[in-house]
C-alpha positions in Angstrom: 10.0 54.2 -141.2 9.7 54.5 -137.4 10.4 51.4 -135.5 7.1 50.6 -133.2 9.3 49.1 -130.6 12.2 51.6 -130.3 10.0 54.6 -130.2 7.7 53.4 -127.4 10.7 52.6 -125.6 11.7 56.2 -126.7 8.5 57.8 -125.4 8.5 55.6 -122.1 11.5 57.2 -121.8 9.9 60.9 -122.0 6.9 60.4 -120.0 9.3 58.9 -117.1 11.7 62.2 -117.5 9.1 64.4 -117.1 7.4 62.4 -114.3 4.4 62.0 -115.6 2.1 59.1 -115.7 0.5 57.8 -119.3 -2.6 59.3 -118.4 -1.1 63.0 -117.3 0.9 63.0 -120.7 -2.1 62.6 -122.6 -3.7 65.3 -121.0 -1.0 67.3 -121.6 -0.6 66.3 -125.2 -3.9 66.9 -125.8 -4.6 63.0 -126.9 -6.6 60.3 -126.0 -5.1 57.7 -122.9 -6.2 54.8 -125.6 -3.4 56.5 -127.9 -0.5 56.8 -125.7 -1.3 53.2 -124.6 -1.2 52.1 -127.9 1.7 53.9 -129.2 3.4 52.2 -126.1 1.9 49.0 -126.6 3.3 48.9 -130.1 -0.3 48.2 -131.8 -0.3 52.1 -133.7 2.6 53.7 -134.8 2.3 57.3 -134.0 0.4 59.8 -136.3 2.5 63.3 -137.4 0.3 64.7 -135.4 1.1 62.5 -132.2 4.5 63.8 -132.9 4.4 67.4 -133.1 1.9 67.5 -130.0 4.8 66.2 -128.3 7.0 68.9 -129.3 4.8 71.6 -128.6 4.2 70.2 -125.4 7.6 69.4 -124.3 9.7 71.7 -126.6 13.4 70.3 -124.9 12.8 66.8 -126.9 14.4 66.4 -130.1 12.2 65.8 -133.2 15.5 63.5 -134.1 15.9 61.8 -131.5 12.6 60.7 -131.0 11.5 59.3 -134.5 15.2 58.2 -135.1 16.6 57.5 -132.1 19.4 59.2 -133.1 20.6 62.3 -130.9 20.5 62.5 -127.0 17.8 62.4 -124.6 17.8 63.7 -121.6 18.6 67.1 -123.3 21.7 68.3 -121.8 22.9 71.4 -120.8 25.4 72.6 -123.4 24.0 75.2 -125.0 24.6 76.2 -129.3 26.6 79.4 -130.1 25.9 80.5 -133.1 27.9 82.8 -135.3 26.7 86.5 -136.3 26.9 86.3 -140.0 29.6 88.9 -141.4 27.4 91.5 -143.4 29.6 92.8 -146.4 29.2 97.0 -146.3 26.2 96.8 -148.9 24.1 94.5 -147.3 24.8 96.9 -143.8 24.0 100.0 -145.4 20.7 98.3 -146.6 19.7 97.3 -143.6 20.5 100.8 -141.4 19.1 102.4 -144.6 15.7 100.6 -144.2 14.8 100.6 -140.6 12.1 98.0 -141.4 14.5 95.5 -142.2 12.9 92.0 -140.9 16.4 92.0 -139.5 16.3 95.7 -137.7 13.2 94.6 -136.5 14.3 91.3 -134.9 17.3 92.8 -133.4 15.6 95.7 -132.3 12.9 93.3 -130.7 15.6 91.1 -128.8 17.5 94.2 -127.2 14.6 96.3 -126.3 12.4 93.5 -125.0 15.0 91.3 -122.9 13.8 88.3 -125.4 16.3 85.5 -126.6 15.8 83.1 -129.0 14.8 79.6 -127.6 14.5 77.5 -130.7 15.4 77.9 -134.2 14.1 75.6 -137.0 15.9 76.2 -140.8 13.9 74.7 -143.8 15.6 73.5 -146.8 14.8 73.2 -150.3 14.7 69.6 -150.2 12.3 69.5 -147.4 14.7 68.5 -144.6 15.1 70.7 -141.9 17.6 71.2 -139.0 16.0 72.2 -135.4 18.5 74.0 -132.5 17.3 74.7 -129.1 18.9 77.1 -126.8 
């Protein structure tokens, strides 16, 4: 359950990072000024939706960090490496074999186009999921 207190004090915290005033980050957001100042007041906890407007909005605060409080915030500048998975030979001929691969494709997409991957978000079975920003 998300503590009213610690997550205005966690959301303060955001809208004084990013310089903006109560009002600007509700704009942004795409809320109401009433909610932000209730949120911050500690009158409403915030909605799911409060939450992932935030996100979208500023995509460099941590979904952990700001329902929890657990994590960091500021984000900071270390960046996550992440490991090419070693394909076994059967798996890589199925994959050159099948152009078409959602894989191919990806890759493909990433050295043709300049891209790289900015955010990553795994899903599990048990409906927890695990977010990593680049």
């Amino acid at each position: 359950m998300v503590n009213n207190n610690k997550f205005a004090q966690r959301l303060k915290k955001v809208i004084e990072y990013y310089g903006e005033s109560a009002s600007s980050f509700a704009e942004k957001i795409n809320v109401q000024r009433s909610s932000i100042s209730h949120v911050l007041s500690g009158r409403n906890k915030p909605s799911l939706d409060f939450i992932l407007k935030i996100l979208s909005s500023y995509p460099d605060v941590d979904l952990y960090w700001l329902v929890n409080g657990k994590g960091n915030f500021p984000p900071s500048q270390k960046k996550i490496e992440f490991e090419t998975p070693q394909v076994t030979s059967a798996k890589k001929n199925s994959a050159t074999e099948n152009p078409n691969s959602p894989i191919e494709e990806l890759k493909n997409e990433i050295q043709t186009k300049g891209k790289r991957i900015e955010q990553i978000v795994i899903f599990y079975s048990d409906g927890s999921f695990k977010n990593f920003q680049n």
